[in-house]
NUFILO-752401 format. One line per 8 residues: their letters; for each residue x, y, z of N, C-alpha, C. Coordinates in steps of 0.001 Angstrom, whole numbers. Layout:
residues N
A = X/Y/Z/X/Y/Z/X/Y/Z  ... .
end
This chain:
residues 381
XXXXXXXX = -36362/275463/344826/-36642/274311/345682/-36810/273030/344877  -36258/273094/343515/-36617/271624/342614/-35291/270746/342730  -34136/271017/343066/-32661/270636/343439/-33202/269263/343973  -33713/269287/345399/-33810/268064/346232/-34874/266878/345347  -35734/267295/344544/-36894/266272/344250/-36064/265151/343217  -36917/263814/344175/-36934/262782/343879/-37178/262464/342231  -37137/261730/341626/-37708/261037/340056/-39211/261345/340418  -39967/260263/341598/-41034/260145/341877/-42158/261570/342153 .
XXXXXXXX = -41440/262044/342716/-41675/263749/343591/-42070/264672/341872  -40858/264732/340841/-41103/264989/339495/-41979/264247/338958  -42304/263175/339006/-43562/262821/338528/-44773/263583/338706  -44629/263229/340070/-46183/263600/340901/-46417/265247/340493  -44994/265963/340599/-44946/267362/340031/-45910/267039/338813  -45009/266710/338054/-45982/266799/336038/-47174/266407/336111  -47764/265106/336823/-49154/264785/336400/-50228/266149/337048  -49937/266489/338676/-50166/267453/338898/-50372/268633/337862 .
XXXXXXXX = -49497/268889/337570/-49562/270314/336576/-50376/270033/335329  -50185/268917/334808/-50789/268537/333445/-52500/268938/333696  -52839/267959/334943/-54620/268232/335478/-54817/269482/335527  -53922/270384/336244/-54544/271791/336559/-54356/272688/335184  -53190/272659/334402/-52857/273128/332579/-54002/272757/331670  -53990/271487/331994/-54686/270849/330292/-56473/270630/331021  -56639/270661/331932/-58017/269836/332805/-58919/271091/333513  -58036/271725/333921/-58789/272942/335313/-58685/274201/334763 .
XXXXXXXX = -57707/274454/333826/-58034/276139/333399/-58905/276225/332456  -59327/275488/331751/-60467/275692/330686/-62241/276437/331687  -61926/275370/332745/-63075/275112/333289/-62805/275871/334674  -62440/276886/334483/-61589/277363/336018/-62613/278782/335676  -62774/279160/335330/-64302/280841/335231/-65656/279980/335390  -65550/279386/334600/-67287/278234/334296/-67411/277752/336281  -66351/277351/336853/-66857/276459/338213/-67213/278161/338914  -66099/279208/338707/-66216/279972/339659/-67509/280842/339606 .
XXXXXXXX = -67922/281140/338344/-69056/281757/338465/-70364/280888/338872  -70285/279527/338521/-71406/278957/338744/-71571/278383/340002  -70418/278297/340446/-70198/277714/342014/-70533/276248/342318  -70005/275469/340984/-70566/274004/341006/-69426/273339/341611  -69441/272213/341992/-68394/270907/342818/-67821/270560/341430  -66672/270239/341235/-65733/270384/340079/-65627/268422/339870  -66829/268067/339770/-66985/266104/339898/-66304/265821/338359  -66268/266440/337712/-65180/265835/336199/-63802/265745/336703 .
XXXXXXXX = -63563/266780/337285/-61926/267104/337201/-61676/265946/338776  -62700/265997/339463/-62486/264587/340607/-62183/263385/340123  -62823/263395/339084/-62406/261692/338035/-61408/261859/337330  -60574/263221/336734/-59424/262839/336561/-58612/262804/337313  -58436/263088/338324/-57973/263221/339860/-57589/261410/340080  -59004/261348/340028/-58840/259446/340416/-58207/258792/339807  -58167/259221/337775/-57786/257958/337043/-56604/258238/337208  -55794/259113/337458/-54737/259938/337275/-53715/259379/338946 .
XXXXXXXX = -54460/258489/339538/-53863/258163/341015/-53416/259298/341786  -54032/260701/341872/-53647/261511/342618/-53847/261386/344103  -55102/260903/344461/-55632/260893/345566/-54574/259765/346704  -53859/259275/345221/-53087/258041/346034/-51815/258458/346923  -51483/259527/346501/-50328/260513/347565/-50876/261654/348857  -52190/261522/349028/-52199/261332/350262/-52078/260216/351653  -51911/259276/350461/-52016/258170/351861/-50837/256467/351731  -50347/256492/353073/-49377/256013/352625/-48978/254131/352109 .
XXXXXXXX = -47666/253706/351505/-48167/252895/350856/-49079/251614/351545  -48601/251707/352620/-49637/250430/353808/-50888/250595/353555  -51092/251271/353493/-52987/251784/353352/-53942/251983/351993  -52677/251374/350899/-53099/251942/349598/-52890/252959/348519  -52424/253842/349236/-51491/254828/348353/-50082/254793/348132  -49465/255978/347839/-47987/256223/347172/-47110/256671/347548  -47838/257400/348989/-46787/258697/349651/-47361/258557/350927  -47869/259877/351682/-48846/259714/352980/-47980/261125/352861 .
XXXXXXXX = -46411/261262/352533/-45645/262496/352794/-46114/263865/352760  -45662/264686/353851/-46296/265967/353576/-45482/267083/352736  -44487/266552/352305/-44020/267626/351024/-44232/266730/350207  -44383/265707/349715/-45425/265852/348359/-46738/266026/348139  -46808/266277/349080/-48891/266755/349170/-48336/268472/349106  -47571/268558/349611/-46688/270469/349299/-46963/270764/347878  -45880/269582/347289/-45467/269861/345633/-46619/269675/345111  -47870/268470/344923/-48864/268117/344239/-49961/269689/344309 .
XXXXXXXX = -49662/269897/345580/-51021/270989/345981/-50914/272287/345491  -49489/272928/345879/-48709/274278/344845/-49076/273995/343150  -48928/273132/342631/-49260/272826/341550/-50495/272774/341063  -51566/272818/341295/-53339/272452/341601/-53532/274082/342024  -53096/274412/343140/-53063/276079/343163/-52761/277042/342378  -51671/276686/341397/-51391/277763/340918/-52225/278030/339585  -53479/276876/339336/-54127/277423/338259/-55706/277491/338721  -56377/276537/340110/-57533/276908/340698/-57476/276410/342211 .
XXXXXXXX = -57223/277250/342903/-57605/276883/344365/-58610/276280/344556  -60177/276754/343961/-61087/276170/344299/-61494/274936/344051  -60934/275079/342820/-61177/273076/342306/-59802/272276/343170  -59252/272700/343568/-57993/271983/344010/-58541/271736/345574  -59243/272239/346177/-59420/271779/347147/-60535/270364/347074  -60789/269837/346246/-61646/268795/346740/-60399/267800/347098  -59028/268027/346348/-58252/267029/346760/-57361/267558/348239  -57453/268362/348442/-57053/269079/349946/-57467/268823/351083 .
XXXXXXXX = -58622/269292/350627/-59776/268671/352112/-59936/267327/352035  -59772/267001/351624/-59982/265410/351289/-58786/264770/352543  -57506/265610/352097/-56591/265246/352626/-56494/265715/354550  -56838/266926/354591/-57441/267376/355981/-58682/266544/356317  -59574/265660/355893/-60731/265094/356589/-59770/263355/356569  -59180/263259/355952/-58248/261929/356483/-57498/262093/357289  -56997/263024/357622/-55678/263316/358946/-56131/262452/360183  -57176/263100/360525/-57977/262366/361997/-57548/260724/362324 .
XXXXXXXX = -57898/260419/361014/-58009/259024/360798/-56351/258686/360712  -56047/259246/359916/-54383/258765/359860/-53222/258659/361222  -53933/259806/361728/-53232/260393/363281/-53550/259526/364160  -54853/259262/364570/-55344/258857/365673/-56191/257695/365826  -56229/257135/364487/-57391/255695/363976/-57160/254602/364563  -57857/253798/364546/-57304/252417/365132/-56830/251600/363324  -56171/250573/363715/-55564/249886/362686/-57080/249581/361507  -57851/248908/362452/-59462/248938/361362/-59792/250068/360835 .
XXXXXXXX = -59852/251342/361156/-60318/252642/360707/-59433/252541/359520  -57713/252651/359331/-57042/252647/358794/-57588/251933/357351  -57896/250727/357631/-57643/249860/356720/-59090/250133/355984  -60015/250374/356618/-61135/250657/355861/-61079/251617/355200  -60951/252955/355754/-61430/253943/355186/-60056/254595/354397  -58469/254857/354430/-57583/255434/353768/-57430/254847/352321  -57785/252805/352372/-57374/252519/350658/-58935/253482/350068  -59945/253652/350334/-61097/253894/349899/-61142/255558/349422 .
XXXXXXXX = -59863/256186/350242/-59624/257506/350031/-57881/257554/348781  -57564/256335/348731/-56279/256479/348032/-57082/256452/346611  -57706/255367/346123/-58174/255423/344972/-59109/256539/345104  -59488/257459/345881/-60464/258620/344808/-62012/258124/345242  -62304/257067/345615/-63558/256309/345597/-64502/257131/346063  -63740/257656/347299/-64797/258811/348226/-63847/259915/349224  -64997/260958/348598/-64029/261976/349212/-63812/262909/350997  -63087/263054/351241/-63279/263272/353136/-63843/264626/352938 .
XXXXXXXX = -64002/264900/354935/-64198/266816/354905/-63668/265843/356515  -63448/267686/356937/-63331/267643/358620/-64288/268574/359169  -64745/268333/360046/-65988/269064/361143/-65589/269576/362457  -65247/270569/362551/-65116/271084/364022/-65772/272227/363814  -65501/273334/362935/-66210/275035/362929/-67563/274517/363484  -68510/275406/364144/-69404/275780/364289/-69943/277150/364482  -70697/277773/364648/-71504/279176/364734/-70531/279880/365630  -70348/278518/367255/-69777/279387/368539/-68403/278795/368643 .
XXXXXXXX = -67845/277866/367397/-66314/277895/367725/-65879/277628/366149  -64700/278535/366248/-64056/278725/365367/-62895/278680/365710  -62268/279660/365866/-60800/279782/366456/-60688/279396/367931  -62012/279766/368743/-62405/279126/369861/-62330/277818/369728  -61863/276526/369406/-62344/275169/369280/-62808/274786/370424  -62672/275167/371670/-63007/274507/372723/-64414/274614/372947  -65327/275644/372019/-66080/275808/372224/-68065/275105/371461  -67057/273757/371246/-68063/272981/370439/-69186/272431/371106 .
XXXXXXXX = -70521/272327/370320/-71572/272413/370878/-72230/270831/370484  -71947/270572/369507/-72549/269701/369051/-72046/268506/369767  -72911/267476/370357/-73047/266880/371642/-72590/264842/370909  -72186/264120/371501/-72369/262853/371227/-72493/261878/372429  -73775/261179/372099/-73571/260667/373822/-73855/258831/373517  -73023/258300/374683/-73211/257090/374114/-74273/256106/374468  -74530/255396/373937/-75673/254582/374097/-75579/253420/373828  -75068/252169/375084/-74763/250970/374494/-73423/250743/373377 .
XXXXXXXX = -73750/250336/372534/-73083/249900/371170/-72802/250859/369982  -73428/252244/370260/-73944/253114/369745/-73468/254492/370561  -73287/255535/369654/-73155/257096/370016/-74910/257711/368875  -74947/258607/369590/-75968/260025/369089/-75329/260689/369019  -75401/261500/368236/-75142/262857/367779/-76337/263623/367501  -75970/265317/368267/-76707/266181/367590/-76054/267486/367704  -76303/268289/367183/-75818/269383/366589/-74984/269838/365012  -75157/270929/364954/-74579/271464/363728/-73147/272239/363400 .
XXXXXXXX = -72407/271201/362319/-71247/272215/361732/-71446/272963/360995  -70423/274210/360737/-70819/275292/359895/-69540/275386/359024  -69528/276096/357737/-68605/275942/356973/-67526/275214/356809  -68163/273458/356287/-67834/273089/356259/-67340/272598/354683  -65811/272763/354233/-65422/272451/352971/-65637/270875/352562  -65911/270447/351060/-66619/269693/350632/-67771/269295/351416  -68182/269979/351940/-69713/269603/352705/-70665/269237/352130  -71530/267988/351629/-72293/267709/351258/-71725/266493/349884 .
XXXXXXXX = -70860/267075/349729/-70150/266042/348671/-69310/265148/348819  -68634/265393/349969/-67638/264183/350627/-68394/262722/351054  -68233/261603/351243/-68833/260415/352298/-68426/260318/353148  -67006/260487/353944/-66617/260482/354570/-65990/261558/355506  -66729/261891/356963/-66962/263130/357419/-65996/262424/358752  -64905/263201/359358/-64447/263281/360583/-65139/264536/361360  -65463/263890/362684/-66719/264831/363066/-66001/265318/364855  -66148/266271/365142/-65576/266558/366536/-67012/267019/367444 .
XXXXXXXX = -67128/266232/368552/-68503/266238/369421/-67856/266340/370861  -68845/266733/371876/-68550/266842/373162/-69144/265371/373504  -68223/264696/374300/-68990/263429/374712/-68934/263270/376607  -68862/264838/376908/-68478/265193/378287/-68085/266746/378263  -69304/267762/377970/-68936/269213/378603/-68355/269793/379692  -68786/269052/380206/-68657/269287/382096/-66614/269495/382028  -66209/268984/381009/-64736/268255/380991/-64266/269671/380093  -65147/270476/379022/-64467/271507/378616/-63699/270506/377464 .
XXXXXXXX = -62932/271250/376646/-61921/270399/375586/-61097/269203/375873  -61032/269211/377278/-60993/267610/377420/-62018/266353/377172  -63077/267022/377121/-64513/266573/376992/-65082/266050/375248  -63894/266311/374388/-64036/266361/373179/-63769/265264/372709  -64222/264585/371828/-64200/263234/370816/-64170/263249/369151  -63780/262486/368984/-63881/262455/367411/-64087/261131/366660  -65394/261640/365842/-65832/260472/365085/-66145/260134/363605  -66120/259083/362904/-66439/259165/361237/-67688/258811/361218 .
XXXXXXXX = -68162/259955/360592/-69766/259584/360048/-69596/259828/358511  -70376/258652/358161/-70373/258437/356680/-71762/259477/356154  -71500/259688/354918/-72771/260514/354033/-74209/260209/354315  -74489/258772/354187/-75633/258867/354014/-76622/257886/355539  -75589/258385/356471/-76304/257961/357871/-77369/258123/358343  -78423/257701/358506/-80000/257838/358995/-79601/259329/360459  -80406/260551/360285/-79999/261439/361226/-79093/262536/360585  -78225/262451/359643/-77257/263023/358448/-77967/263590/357805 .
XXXXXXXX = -77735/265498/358031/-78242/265877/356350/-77420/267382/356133  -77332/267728/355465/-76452/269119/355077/-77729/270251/354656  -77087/271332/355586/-77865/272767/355481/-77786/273674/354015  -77742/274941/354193/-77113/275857/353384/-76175/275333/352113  -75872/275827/351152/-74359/275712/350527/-74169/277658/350431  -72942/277641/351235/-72746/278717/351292/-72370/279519/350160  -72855/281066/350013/-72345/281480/348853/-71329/282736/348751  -70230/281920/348493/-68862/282739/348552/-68254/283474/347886 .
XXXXXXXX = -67276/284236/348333/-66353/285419/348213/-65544/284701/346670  -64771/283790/347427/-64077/282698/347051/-64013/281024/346800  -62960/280540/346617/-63195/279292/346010/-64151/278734/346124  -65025/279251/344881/-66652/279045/344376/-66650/277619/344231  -66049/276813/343768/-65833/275933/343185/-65526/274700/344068  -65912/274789/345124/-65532/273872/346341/-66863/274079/347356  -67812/273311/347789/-68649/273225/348228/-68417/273587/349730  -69298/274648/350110/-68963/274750/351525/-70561/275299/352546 .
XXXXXXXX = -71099/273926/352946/-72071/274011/353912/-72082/273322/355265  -73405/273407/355492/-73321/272996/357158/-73900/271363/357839  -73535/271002/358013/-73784/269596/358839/-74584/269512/359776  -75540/269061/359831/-76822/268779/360463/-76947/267334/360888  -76597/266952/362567/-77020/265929/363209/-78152/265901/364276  -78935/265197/363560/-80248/264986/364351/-80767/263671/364753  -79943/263085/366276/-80204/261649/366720/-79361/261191/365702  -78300/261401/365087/-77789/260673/364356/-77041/259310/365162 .
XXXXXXXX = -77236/258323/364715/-76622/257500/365298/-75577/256346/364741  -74103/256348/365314/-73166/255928/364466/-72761/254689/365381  -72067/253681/364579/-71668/252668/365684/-70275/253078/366946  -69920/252399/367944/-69299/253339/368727/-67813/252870/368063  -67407/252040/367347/-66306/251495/366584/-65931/252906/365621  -67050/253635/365348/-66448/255363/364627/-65633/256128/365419  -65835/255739/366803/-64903/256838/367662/-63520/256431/367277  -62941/257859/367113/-61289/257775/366358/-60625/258156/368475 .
XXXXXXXX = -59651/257040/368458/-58918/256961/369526/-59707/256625/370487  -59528/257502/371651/-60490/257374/372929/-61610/258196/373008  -62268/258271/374043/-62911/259055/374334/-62011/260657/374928  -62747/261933/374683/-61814/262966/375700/-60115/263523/374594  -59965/262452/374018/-58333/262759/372905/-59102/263626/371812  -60428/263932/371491/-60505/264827/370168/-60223/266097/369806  -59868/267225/371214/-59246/268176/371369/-57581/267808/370507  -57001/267090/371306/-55943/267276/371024/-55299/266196/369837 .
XXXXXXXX = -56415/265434/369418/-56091/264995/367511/-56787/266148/367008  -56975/267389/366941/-57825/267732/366604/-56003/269131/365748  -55764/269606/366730/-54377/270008/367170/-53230/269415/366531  -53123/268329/366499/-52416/267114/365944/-52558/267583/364726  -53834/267276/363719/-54270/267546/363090/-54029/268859/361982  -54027/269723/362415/-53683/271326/362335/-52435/271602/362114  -51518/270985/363523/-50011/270988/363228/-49903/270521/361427  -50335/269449/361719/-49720/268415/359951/-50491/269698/358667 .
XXXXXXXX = -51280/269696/358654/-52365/270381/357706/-51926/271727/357778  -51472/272829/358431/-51541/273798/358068/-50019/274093/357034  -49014/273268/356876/-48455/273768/355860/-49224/273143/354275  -50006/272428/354262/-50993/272427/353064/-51521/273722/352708  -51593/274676/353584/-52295/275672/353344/-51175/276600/353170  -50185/276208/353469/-49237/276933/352955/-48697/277007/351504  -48536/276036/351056/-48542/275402/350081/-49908/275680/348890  -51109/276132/349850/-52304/276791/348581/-51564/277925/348352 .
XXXXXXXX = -51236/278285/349493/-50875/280059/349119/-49781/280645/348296  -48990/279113/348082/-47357/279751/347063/-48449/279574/345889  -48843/278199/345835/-49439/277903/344625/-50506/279036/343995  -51375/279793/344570/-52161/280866/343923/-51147/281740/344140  -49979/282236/344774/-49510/283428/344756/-48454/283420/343168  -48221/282059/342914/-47081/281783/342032/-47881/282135/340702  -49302/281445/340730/-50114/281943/339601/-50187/282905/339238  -50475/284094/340257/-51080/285407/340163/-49621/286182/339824 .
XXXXXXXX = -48445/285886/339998/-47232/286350/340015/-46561/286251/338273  -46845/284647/337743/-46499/284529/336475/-47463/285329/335661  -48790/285504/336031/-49506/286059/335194/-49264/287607/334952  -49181/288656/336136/-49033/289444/336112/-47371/289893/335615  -46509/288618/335400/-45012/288972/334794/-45427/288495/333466  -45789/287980/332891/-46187/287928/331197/-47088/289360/330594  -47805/289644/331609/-48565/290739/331506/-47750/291851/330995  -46925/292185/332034/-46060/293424/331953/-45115/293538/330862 .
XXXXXXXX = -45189/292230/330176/-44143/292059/328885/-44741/292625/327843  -46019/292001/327548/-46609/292542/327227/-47365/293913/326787  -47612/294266/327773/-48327/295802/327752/-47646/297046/327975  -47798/297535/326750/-47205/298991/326255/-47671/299785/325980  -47124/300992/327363/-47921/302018/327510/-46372/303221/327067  -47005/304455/326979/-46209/305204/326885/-44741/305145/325585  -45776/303735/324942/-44272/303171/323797/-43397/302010/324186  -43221/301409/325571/-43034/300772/325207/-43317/299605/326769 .
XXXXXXXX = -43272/298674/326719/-43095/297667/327968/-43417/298178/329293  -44772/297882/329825/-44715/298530/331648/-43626/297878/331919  -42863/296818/332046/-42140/295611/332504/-40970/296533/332391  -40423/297127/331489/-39122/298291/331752/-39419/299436/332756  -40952/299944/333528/-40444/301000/334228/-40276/300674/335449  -39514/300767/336334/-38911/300799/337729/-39636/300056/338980  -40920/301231/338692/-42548/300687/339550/-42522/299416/339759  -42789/298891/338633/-43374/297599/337824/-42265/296431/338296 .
XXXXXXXX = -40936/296847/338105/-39958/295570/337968/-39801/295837/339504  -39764/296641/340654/-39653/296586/341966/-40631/295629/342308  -41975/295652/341714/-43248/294662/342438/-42706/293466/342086  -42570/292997/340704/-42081/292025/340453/-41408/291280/341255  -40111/291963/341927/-38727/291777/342315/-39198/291431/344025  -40288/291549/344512/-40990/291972/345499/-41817/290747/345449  -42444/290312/344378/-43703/289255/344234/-42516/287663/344372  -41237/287525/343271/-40776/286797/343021/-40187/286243/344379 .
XXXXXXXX = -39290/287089/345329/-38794/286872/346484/-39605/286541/347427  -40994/287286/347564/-41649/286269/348502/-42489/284853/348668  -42936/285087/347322/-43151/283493/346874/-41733/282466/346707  -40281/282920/346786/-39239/281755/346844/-39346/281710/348198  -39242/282746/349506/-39569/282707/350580/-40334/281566/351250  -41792/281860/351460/-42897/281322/351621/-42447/279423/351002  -42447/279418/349745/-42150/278009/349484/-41048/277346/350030  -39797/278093/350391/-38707/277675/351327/-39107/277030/352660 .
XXXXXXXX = -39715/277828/353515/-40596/277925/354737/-41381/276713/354596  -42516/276790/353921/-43325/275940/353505/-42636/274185/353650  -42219/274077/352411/-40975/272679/351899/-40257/272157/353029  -39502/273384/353797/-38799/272896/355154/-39594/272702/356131  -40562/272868/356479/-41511/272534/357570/-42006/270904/357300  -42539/270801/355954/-43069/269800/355210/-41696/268869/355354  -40717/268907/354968/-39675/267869/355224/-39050/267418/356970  -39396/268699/357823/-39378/268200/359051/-40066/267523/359332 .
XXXXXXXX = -41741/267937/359150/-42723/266787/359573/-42056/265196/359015  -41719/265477/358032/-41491/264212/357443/-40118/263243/358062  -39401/263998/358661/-38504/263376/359035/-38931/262804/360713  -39910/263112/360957/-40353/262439/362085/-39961/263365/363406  -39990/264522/363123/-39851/265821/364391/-41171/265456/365552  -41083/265617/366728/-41986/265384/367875/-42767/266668/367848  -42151/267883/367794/-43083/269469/367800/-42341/269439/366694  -43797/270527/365909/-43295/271137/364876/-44623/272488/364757 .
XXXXXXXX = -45211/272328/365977/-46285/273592/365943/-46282/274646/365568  -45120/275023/365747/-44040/276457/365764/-44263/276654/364312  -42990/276220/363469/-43259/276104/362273/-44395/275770/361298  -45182/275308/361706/-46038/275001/361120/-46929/276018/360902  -47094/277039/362605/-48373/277967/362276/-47479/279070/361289  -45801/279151/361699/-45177/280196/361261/-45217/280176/359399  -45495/278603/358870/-45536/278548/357395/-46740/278783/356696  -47926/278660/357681/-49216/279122/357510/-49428/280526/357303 .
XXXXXXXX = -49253/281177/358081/-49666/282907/357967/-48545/283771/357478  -47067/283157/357077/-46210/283530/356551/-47068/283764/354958  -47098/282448/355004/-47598/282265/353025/-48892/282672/352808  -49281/282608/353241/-50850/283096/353188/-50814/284881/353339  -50193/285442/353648/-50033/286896/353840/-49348/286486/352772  -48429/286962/352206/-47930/286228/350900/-48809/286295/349918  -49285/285277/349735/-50425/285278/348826/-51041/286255/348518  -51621/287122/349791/-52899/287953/349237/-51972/288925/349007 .
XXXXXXXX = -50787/289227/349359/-50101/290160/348698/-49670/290351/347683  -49467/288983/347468/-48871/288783/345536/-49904/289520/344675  -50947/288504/345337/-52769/288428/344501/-52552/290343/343910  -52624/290392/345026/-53019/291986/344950/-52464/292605/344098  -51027/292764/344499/-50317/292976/343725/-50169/293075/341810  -50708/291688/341644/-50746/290987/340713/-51958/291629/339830  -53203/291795/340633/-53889/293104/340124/-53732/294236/339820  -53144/294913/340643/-52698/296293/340640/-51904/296240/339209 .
XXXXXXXX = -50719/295217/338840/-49912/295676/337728/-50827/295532/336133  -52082/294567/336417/-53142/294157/335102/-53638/295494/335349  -54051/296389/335881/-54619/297577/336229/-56136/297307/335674  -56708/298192/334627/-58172/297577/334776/-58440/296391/334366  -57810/295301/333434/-57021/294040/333051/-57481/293379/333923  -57027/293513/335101/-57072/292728/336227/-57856/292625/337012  -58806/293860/337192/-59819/294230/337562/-60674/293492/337065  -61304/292695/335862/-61744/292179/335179/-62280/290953/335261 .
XXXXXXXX = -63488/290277/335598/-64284/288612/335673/-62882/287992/334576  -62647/288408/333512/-62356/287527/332087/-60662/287130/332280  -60082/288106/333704/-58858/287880/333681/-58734/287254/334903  -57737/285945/334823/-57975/284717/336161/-57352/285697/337404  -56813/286730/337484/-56244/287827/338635/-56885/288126/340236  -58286/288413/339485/-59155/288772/340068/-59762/287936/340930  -59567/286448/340638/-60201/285365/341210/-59137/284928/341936  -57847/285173/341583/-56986/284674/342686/-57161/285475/343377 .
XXXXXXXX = -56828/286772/343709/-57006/287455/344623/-57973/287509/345656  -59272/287147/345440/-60656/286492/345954/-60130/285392/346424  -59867/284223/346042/-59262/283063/346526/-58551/283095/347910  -57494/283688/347405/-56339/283972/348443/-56931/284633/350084  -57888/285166/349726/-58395/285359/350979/-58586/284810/351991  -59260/283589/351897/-59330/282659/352892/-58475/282291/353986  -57539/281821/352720/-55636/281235/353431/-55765/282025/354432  -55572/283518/354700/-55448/283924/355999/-56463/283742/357161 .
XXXXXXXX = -57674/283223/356916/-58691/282783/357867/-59045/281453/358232  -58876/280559/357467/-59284/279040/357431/-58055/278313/358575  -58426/277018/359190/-57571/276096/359717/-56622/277222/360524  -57487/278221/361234/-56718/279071/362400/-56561/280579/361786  -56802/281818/361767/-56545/282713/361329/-54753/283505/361593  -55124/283885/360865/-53705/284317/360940/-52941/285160/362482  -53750/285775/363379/-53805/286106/364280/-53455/285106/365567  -54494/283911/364944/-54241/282724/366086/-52781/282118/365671 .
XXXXXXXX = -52236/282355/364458/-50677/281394/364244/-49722/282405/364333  -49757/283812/364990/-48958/284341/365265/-48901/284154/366779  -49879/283921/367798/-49714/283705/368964/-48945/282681/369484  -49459/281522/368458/-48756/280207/368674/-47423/279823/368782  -47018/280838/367809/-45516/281053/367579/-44844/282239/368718  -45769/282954/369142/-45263/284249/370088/-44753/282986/371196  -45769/282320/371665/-46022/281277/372862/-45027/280583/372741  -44669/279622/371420/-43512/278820/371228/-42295/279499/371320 .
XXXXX = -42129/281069/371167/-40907/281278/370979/-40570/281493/372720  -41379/282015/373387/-41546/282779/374729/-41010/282006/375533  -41551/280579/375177/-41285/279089/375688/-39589/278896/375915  -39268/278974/374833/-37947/278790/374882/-36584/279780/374949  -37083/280938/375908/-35900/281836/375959/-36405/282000/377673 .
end
C-alpha cells in the first residue's frame, strides 16, 4: 500500500516511525508496567508537528485526512499502542468538534489541538451505555446562558489528562437518543473532576478514568450543533474514527508479525532455523496476508472517507472488526511462534497481544460492527 503515497504522506510516514523507533521503544516496558501518561513522548509529538495532521490546514494543521492519520497511526502502533494513543484519542475527542462545531468552536479549539498545546478525549461510555449509546444518563439542563451538567463517564481514554473533553448529555430524556447533546468541557471547569484511573489489561500507558460532573456548569456557546443532534454526531463520529482503529490494529499486528519473523530466523531448534519448518512458515504466510489484507481494507475506507463519500458506515464498521480480529490473531500468533520467549514481560509480544485486545471492544465491539454491516448489506439487496 506505499505505491499511492504522496512526498508529504512519506514524510509524515518517517517522522512517525522515527518517534515510535528512536522515542517510544526504549520507554515502551517502563510506561507499560508503570502505567504512567507517556507526557515526554507528548512533547515530542508536539515539536515534531504531529498533532498537526489531525487537523486541517484552515484550522491550523497539515492534513485533517483520514488516511494520513491511517499511515501516521499504523506507524505509532507498530511499536506502542499505548503511548500512541494520546495522539489518537486526541484525534477521536476532536471529531465532534470537526463534524458538527460551529465556525467559533473550530477556530478556537482545533489550532490549539494542531500544535499539541492540549490534548482531547471523547465522553459517551458510561456504567449503563456502552454499546447501548442511547442509554446515557448523565443529564445537561439549561439554564439561561448556561447548561449543568451532572453525571458520570466511565472509561474514559486520556481521562484526566486531556483539557479538552467532548461530552455527550441528555438535554431531553423524555426524547430517548433524540434527546442527546453534545458539549466541550474544558479540564479545569468549577464542577469537573476525574474518578478512578483504571487499572488495565492493556495499553497501560494511556490513561483511562471516569468523569465526574457535579453542577458543572459550562457556557451554552459549548453546545456542539443543536440541541437533540448528539446522538447522531455522535455516529458521525464513529463512522470517521473507527478506521483509526483499524489502523491501531495493522499497526500492533505488523509489530507483533515482524517480531515474531526475525524471531524464527533466529531460533534454532533441532539444528537448525524454526523459520525452515512448515508449521512456522504457514503462520507466517498466514500473519503476512492478513495484515496486507486488513491494511488494504483499512487505506480504502480511509481514502473513501476522504474523497467525500455521503455513507461509508458499512465500510467503516467492516474495517474495524476486520483488523482488529486481525490483530489479536497475529498478536497471538506472534506468541505462540516466541514460545516461552514470548510468553515473557522482557519480550514486547506479550504486550502486544494484551494491547490488541481492546481493538475488538472499544468505539463499538466487534459484534455491534458486524450487525451494522449485516443491516447495511440487508439494506441493499
Amino acid at each position: 500500500m506505499e505505491y499511492f503515497l504522496t512526498d508529504e504522506q512519506k514524510e509524515m510516514r518517517d517522522i512517525a516511525r522515527r518517534i515510535a523507533v528512536e522515542k517510544m521503544a526504549p520507554l515502551s516496558e517502563k510506561y507499560d508496567e508503570e502505567g504512567t501518561f507517556p507526557w515526554d513522548i507528548v512533547e515530542v509529538m508536539r515539536q515534531s508537528d504531529l498533532f498537526a495532521v489531525l487537523i486541517p490546514e484552515e484550522y491550523g494543521g497539515i492534513s485533517g485526512k483520514v488516511v494520513d492519520l491511517a499511515i501516521v497511526t499504523e506507524e505509532l502502533c507498530a511499536v506502542d499502542m499505548g503511548i500512541s494513543l494520546a495522539f489518537g484519542v486526541t484525534g477521536l475527542g476532536m471529531y465532534p468538534i470537526s463534524i458538527a462545531g460551529s465556525e467559533e468552536q473550530k477556530k478556537k479549539y482545533l489550532g490549539q489541538i494542531a500544535t499539541g498545546e492540549r490534548l482531547a478525549a471523547f465522553g459517551l461510555t458510561e456504567a449503563n451505555a456502552g454499546s447501548d449509546a442511547g442509554g446515557i444518563e448523565t443529564t445537561a439542563r439549561k439554564d439561561g446562558d448556561k447548561y449543568i451538567l451532572n453525571g458520570t463517564k466511565q472509561w474514559i481514554s486520556n481521562g484526566g489528562e486531556a483539557e479538552i473533553y467532548t461530552i455527550f448529555a441528555m438535554t431531553d430524556k423524555s426524547k430517548g437518543p433524540r434527546g442527546c447533546s453534545c458539549f466541550i468541557v474544558e479540564k479545569d471547569t468549577p464542577g469537573f473532576s476525574f474518578g478512578k484511573k483504571e487499572n488495565k489489561m492493556g495499553i497501560r500507558a494511556n490513561s483511562t478514568r471516569e468523569l465526574v460532573f457535579e453542577d458543572c456548569v459550562i457556557p451554552a456557546e459549548n453546545l456542539i450543533g443543536r440541541e437533540g443532534t448528539g446522538f447522531i454526531t455522535a455516529m458521525k463520529v464513529f463512522d470517521k474514527s473507527r478506521p483509526m482503529v483499524g489502523a491501531q490494529a495493522v499497526g500492533v499486528a505488523r509489530g507483533a508479525f515482524e517480531y515474531a519473523a526475525k524471531y524464527a530466523n533466529q531460533r534454532i531448534q533441532f539444528g537448525k532455523p524454526i523459520s525452515s519448518f512448515q508449521g512456522v512458515q504457514f503462520m507466517l504466510a498466514d500473519m503476512g496476508t492478513q495484515i496486507e489484507a486488513a491494511r488494504a481494507l483499512v487505506r480504502n475506507t480511509a481514502l473513501m472517507i476522504d474523497s467525500g463519500a455521503r455513507n461509508y458506515a458499512k465500510e467503516s464498521a467492516m474495517c474495524k472488526y476486520f483488523a482488529s480480529d486481525v490483530a489479536m490473531q497475529v498478536t497471538t500468533d506472534a506468541v505462540q511462534i516466541c514460545g516461552g520467549y514470548g510468553y515473557m514481560k522482557e519480550y514486547p509480544v506479550e504486550k502486544m497481544m494484551r494491547d490488541a485486545k481492546i481493538l475488538q471492544i472499544y468505539e463499538g465491539t466487534n459484534q455491534i460492527q458486524r450487525g451494522i454491516v449485516a443491516n447495511a448489506i440487508l439494506k441493499e439487496y
